[in-house]
OpenMM code with the backbone's topology and positions (N, CA, C; nanometers):
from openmm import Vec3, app, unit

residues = "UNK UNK UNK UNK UNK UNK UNK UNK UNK UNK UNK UNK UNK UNK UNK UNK UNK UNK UNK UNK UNK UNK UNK UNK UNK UNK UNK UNK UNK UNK UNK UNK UNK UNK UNK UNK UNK UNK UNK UNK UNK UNK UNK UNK UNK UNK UNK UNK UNK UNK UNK UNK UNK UNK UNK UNK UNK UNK UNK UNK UNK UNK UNK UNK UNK UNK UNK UNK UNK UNK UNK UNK UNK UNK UNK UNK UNK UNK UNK UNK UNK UNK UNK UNK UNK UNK UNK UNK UNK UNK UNK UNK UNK UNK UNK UNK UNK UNK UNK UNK UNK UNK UNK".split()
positions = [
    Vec3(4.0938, -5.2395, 0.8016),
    Vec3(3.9881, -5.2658, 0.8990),
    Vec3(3.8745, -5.3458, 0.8359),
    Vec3(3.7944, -5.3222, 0.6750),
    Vec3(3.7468, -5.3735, 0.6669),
    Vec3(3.7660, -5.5190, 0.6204),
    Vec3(3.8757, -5.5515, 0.5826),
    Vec3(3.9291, -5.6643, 0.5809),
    Vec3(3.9235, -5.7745, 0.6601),
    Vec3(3.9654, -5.7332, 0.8032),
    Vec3(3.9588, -5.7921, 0.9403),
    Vec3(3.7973, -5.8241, 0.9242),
    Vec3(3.7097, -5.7692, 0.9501),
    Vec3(3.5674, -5.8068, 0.9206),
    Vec3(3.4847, -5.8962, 0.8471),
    Vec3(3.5502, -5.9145, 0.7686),
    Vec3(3.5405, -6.0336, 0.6383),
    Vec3(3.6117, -6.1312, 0.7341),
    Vec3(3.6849, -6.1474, 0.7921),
    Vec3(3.7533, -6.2652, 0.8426),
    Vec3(3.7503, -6.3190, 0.9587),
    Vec3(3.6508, -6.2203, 1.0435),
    Vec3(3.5556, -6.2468, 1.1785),
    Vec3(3.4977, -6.4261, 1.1629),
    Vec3(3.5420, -6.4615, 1.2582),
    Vec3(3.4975, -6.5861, 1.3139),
    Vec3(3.3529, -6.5755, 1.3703),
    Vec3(3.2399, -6.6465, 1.3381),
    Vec3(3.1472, -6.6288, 1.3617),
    Vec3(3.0750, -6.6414, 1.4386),
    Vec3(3.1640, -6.7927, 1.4803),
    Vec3(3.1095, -6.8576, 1.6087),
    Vec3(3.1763, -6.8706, 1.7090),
    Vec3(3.2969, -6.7484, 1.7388),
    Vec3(3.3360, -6.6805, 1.8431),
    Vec3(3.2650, -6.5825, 1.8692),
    Vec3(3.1507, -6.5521, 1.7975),
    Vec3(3.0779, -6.4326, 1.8712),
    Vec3(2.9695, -6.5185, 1.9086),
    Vec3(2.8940, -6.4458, 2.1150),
    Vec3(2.8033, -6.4617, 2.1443),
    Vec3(2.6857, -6.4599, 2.0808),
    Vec3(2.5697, -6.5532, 2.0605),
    Vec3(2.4561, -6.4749, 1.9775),
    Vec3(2.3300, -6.4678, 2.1130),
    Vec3(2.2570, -6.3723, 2.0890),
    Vec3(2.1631, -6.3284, 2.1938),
    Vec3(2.0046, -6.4174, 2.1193),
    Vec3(2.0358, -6.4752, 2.0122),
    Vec3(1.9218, -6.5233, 1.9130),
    Vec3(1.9398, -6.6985, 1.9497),
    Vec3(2.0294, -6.7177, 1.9854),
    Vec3(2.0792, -6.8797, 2.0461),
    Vec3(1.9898, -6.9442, 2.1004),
    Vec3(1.8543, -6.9058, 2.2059),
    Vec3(1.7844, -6.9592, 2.2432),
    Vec3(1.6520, -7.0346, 2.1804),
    Vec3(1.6594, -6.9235, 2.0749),
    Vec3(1.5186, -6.9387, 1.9269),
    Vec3(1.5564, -7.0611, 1.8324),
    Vec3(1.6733, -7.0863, 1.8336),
    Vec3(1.7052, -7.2386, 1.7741),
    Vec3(1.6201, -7.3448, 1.8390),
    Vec3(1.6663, -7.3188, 1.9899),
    Vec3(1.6098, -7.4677, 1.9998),
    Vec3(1.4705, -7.4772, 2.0441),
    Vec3(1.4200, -7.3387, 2.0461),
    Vec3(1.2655, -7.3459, 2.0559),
    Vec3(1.2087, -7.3755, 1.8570),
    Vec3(1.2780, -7.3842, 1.7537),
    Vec3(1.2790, -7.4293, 1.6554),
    Vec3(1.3591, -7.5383, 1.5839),
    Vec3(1.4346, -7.5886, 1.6826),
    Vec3(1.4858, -7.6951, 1.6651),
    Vec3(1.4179, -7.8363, 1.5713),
    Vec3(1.2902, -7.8332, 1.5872),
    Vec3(1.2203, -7.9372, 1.5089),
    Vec3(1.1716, -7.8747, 1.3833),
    Vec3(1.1204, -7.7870, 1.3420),
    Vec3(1.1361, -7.7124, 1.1811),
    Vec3(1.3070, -7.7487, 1.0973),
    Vec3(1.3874, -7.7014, 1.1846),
    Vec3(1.4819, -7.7015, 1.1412),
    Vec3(1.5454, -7.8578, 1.0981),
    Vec3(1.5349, -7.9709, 1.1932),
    Vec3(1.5455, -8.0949, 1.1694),
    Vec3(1.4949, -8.1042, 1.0849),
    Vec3(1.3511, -8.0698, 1.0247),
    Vec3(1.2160, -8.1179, 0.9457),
    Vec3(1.2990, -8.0299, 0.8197),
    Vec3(1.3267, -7.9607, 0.8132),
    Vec3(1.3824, -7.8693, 0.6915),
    Vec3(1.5302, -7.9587, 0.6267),
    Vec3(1.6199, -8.0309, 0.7130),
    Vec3(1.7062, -8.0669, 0.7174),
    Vec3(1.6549, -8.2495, 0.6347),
    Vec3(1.5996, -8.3205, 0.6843),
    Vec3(1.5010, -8.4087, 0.6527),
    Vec3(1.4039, -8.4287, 0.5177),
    Vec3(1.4122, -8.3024, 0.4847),
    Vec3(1.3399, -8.2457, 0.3647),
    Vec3(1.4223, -8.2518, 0.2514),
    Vec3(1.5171, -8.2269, 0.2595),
    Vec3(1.6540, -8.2501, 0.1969),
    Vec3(1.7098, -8.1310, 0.1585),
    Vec3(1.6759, -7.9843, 0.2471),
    Vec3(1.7041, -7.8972, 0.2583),
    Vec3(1.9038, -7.8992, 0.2867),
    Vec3(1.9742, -7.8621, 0.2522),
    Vec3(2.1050, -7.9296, 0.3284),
    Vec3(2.1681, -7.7385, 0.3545),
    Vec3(2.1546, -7.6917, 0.2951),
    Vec3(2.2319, -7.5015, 0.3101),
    Vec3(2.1489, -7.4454, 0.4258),
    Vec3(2.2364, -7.3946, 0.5225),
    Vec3(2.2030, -7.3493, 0.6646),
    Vec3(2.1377, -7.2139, 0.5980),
    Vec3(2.2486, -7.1185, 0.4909),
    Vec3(2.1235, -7.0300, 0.4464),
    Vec3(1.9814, -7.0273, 0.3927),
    Vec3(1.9738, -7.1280, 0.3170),
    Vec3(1.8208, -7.1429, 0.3066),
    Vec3(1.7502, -7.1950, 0.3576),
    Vec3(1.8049, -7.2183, 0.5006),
    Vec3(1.7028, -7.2759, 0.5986),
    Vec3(1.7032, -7.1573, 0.6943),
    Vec3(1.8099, -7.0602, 0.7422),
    Vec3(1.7714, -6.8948, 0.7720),
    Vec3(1.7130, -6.8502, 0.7379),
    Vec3(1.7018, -6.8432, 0.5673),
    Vec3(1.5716, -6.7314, 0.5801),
    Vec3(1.4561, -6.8129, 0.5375),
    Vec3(1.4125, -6.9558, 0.5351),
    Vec3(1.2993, -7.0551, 0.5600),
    Vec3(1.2285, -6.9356, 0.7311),
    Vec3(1.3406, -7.0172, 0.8215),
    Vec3(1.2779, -6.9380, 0.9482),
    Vec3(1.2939, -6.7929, 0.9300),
    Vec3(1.3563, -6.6937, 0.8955),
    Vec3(1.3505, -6.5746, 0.9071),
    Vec3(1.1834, -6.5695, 0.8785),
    Vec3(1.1596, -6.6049, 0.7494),
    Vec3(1.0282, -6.5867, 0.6495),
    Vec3(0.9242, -6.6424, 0.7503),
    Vec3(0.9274, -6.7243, 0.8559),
    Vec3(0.8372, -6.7379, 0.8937),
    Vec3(0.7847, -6.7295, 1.0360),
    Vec3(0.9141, -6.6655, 1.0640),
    Vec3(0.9071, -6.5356, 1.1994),
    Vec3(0.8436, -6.4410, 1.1870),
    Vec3(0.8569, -6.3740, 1.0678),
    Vec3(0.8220, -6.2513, 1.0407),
    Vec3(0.6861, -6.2624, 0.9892),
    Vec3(0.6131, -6.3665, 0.8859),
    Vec3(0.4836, -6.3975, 0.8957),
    Vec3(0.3976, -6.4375, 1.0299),
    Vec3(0.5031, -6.4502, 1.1201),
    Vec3(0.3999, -6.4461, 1.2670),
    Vec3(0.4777, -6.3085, 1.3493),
    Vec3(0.4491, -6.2445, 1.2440),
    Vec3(0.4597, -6.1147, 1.3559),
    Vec3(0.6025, -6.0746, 1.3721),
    Vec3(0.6863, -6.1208, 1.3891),
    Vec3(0.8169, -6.1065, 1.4369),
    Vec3(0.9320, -6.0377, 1.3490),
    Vec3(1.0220, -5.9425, 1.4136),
    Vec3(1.0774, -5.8653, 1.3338),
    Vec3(1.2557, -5.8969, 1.3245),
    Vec3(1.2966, -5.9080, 1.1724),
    Vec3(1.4011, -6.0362, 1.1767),
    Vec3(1.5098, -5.9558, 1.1088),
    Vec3(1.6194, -5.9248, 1.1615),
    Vec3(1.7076, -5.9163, 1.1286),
    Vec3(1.8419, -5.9185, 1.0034),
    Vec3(1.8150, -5.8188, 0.9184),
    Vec3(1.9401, -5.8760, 0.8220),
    Vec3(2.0815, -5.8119, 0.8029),
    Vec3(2.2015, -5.8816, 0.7551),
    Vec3(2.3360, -5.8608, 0.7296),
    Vec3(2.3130, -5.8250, 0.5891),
    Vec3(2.4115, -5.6623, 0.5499),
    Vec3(2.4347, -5.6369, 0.4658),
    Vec3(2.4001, -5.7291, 0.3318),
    Vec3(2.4605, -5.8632, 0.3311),
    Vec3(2.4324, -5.9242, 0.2341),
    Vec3(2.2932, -6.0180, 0.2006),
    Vec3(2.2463, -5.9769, 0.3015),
    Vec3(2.0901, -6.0513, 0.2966),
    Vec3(2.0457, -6.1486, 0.3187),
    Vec3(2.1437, -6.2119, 0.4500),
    Vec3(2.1593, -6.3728, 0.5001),
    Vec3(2.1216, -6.2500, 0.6611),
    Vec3(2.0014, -6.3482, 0.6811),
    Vec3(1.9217, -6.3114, 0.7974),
    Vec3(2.0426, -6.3229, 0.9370),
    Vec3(1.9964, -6.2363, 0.9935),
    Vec3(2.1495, -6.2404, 1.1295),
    Vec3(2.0962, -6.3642, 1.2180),
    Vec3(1.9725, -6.4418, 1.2303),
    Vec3(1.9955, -6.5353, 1.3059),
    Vec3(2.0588, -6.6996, 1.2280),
    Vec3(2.1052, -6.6571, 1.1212),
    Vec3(2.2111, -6.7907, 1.0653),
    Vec3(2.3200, -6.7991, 1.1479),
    Vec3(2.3706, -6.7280, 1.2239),
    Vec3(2.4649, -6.7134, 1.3261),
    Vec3(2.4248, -6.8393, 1.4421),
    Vec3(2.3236, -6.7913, 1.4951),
    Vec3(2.2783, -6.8896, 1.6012),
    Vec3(2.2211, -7.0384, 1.5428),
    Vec3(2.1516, -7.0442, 1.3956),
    Vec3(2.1438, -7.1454, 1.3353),
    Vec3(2.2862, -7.2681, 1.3182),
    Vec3(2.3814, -7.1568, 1.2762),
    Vec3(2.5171, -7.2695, 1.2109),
    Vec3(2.5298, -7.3027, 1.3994),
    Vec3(2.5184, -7.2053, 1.4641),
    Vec3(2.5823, -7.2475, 1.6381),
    Vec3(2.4831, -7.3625, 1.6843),
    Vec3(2.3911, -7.3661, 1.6507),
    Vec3(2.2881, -7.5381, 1.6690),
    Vec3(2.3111, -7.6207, 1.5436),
    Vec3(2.3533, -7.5970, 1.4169),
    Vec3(2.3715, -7.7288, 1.3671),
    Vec3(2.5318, -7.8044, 1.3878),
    Vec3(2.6092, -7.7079, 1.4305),
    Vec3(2.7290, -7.7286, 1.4690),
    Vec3(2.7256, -7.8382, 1.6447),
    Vec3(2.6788, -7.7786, 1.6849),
    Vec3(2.6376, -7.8335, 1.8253),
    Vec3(2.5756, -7.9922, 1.7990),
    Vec3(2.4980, -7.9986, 1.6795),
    Vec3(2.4117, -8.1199, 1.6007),
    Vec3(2.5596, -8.2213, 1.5395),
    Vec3(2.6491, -8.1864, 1.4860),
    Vec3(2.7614, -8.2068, 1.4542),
    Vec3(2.8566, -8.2948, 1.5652),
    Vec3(2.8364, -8.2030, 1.6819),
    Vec3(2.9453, -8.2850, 1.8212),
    Vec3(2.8494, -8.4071, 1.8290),
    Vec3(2.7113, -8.3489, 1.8672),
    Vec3(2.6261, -8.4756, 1.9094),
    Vec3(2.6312, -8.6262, 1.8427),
    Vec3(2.6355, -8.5888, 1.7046),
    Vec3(2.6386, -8.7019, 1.6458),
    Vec3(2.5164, -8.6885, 1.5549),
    Vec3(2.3787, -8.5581, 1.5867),
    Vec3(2.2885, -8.5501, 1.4836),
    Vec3(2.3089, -8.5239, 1.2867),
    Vec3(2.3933, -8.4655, 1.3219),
    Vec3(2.4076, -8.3752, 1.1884),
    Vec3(2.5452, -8.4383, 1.1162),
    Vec3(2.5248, -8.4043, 0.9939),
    Vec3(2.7278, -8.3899, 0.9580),
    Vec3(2.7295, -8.2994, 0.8742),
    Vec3(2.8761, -8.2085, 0.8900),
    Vec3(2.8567, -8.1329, 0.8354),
    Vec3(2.9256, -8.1702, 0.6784),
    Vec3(2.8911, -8.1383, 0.5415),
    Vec3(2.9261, -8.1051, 0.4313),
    Vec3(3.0438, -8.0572, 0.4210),
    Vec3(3.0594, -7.9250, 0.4601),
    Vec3(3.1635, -7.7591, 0.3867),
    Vec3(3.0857, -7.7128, 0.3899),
    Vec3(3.1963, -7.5949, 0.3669),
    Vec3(3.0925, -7.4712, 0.3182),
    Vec3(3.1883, -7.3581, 0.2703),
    Vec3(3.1850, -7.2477, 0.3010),
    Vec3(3.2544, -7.1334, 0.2670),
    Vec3(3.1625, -6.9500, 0.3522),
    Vec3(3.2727, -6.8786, 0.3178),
    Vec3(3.2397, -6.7411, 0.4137),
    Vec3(3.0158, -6.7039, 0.3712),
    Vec3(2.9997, -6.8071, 0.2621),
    Vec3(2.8580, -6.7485, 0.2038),
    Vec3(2.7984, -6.8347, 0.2604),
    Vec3(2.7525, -6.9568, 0.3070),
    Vec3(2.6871, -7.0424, 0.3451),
    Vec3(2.7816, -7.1992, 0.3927),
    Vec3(2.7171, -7.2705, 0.4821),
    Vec3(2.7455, -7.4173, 0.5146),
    Vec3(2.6413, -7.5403, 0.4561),
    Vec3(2.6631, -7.6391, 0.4271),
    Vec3(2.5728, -7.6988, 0.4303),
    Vec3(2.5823, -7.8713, 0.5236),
    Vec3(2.4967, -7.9226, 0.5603),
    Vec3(2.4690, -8.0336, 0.6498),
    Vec3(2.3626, -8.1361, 0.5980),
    Vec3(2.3574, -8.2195, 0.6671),
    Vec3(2.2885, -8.3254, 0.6630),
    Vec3(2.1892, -8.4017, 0.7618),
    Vec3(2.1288, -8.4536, 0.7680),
    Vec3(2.0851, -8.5175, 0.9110),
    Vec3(2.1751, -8.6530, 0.8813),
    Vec3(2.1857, -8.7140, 1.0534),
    Vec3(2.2886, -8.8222, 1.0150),
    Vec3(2.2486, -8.9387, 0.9691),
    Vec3(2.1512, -8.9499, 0.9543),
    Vec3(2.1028, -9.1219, 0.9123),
    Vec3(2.0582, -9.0730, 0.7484),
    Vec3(2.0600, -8.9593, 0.6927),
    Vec3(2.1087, -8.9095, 0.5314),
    Vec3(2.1939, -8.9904, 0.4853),
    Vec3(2.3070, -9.0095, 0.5660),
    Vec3(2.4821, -9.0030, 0.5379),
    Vec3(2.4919, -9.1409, 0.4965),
    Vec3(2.3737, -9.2356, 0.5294),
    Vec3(2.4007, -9.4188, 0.5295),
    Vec3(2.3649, -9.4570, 0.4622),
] * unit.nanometer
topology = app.Topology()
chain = topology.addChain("A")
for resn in residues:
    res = topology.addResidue(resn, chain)
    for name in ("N", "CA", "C"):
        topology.addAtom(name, app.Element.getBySymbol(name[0]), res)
C-alpha cells in the first residue's frame, strides 16, 4: 500500500489550492524570470510568503509545501500554452523555464 503512494500521479488529483496560482501567477512568472527554474523552490518562495501575510500553508511529510501540486498544475498548463518549457524533473521536484529563456 505504501508503495502505491509513492507512485500516485499528481496531477490526476483535483487540487482545491488551483485557484491561488493564478491569483499569483505574476510572482511566479517573476520568480521564473529571476532564474529561479525548480517548481520546489518556488513553493515554498510562495508558501513563505503566504504565511508572512497571515496565511496558513500546508505541508507534505517531506516538507514540499502541498500547494506545489497546484503550482506544477499552472506551470504545466504554462507548458501547453507555449509560456513555459519544461526541463525534467523527478518524484522530488520539476524544473522549467520561461520561454523566451530557451532562445
Amino acid at each position: 500500500m505504501k508503495e502505491a503512494y509513492f507512485q500516485m500521479d499528481l496531477f490526476s488529483q483535483p487540487s482545491v489550492l488551483e485557484p491561488v496560482f493564478f491569483l499569483y501567477a505574476q510572482q511566479v512568472d517573476t520568480y521564473l524570470s529571476s532564474g529561479i527554474k525548480s517548481a520546489r523552490e518556488i513553493a515554498i518562495k510562495l508558501a513563505t510568503a503566504l504565511s508572512e501575510e497571515g496565511e496558513q500553508v500546508e505541508y507534505f511529510i517531506s516538507g514540499k509545501p502541498k500547494l506545489y501540486v497546484a503550482l506544477c498544475q499552472y506551470l504545466e498548463a504554462g507548458v501547453h500554452d507555449g509560456r513555459f518549457i519544461y526541463l525534467g524533473g523527478d518524484t522530488a521536484d520539476r524544473h522549467y523555464l520561461m520561454n523566451e529563456d530557451a532562445t
